[in-house]
Steps between C-alpha positions, in 0.01 A plus 500: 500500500771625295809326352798632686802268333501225235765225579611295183677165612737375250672278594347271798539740789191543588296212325584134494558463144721238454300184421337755224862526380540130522184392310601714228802382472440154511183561216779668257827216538202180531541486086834495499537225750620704798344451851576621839384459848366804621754522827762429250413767224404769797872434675655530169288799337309680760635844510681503159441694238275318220760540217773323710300209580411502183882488365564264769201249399599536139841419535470153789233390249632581186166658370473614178299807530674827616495594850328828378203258387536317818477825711187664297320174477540460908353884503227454325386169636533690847295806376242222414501356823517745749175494699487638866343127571861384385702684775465512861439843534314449879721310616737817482264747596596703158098559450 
């Protein structure tokens, strides 16, 4: 069997990725005292672009690390995380 196409999902189209999103999330702000429920932070973030939820976290919470930080930090604990256990690839049918 040969590969005929490689499909890259980035950003929830295909896989369920949201309560990956989510943990991470709520791993990075837990230090600083910010907590959300997950239907809360999904309705409010899901879909965004990192950086703007990052701005917008920074500024309701009046953190004192950049939203820059806030954005890498959430990308790297995500890069960390990411397991195909985490997402709910069969439910999908994407393998």
């Amino acid at each position: 069997m040969s590969i005929e196409a490689v499909l890259f999902d980035m950003d929830g189209t295909l896989v369920d990725s949201e309560s990956v999103h989510y943990n991470c999330w709520s791993q990075l702000l837990a230090p600083f005292g910010v907590c959300y429920k997950e239907d809360d932070f999904c309705r409010r973030f899901s879909g965004r672009p990192t950086i703007d939820a990052a701005k917008e976290i920074k500024q309701v919470h009046n953190l004192s690390v950049s939203s820059r930080y806030l954005a890498d930090e959430k990308y790297r604990l995500f890069k960390g995380l990411l397991t195909f256990a985490d997402l709910n690839l069969f439910k999908l049918g994407a393998i």
